[in-house]
C-alpha positions in Angstrom: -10.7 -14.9 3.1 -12.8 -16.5 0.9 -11.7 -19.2 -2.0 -13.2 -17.3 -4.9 -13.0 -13.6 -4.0 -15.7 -11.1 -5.6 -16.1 -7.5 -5.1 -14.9 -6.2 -1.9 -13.8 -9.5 -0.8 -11.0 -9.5 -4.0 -10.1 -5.9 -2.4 -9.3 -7.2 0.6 -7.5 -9.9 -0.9 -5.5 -7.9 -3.3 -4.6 -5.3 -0.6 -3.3 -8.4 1.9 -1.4 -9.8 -1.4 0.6 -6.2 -2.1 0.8 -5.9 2.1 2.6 -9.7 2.4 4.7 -7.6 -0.6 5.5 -4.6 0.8 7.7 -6.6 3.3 9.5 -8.6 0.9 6.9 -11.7 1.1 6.1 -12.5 -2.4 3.2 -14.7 -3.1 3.0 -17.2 -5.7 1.0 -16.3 -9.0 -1.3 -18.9 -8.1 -2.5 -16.9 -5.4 -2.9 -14.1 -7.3 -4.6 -15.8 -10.3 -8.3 -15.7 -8.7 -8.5 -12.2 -8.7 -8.3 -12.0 -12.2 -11.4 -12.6 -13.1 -12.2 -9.2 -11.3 -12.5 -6.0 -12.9 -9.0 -5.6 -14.4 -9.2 -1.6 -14.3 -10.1 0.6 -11.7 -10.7 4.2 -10.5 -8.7 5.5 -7.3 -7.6 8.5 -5.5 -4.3 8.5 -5.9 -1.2 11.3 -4.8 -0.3 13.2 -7.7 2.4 11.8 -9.9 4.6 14.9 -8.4 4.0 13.8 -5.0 5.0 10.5 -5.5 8.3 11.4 -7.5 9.0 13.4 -4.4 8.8 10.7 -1.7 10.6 8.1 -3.8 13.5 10.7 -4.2 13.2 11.8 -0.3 13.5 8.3 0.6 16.2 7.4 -1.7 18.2 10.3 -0.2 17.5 9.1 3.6 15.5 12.8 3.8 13.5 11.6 7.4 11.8 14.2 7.8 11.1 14.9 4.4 9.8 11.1 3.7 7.5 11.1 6.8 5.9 14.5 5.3 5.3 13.3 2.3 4.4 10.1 3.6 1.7 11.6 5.3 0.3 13.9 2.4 0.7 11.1 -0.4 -1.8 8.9 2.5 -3.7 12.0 2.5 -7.4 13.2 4.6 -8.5 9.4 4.2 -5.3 7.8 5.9 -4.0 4.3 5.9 -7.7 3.3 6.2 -8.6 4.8 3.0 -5.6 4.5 0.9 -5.4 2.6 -2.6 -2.8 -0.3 -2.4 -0.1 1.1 -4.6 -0.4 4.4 -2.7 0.2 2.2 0.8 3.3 0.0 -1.4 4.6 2.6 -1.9 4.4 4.7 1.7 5.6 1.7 3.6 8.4 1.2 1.0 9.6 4.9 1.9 9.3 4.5 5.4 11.7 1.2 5.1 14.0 2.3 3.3 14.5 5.5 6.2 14.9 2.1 8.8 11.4 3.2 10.0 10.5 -0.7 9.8 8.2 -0.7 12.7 6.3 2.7 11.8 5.8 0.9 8.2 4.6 -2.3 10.1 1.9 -0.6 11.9 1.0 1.9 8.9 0.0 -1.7 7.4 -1.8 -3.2 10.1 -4.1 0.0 10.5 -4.8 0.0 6.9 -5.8 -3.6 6.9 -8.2 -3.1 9.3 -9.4 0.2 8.4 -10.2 -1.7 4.8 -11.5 -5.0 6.3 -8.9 -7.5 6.6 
């Protein structure tokens, strides 16, 4: 990736940083620092705030079936591919916390690629 990220590269980037995250490998704030001089704000689909509520609580509960559905429906018609990074932390956080470590693994990898990385 390149030194000094701009515009889609930073996306990349950032989606990589909260990826490394997802399974429990922080990065530094150094690494993170660069992107800051980025657009600080930005507009995303995102699952409604009920949807999310919903897979945290299905997940919490060990609900499989339940967190795979909404799983699914908070990644919505654009898929891993398409998804904005705190909608794809949070996913692959559900699906690890059911033991579906693998399935979370691979949800990442497709939407790395699907976004670039």
């Amino acid at each position: 990736l390149p030194k000094l990220p701009e515009g889609a590269a930073a996306d990349r980037r950032a989606l990589l940083y909260v990826l490394f995250e997802a399974f429990d490998e922080p990065l530094p704030n150094e690494a993170w620092e660069p992107l800051l001089a980025g657009p600080l704000t930005v507009s995303t689909r995102m699952p409604a705030t009920s949807l999310s509520r919903m897979l945290s609580d299905a997940a919490a509960a060990k609900r499989i079936g339940e967190t795979v559905m909404l799983s699914l429906l908070a990644l919505g018609e654009l898929g891993p591919g398409g998804s904005d990074p705190t909608t794809l932390v949070q996913v692959i956080g559900a699906l690890r916390t059911i033991g579906f470590d693998k399935e979370a693994r691979a949800l990442a990898v497709e939407a790395a690629l699907g976004q670039g990385v």
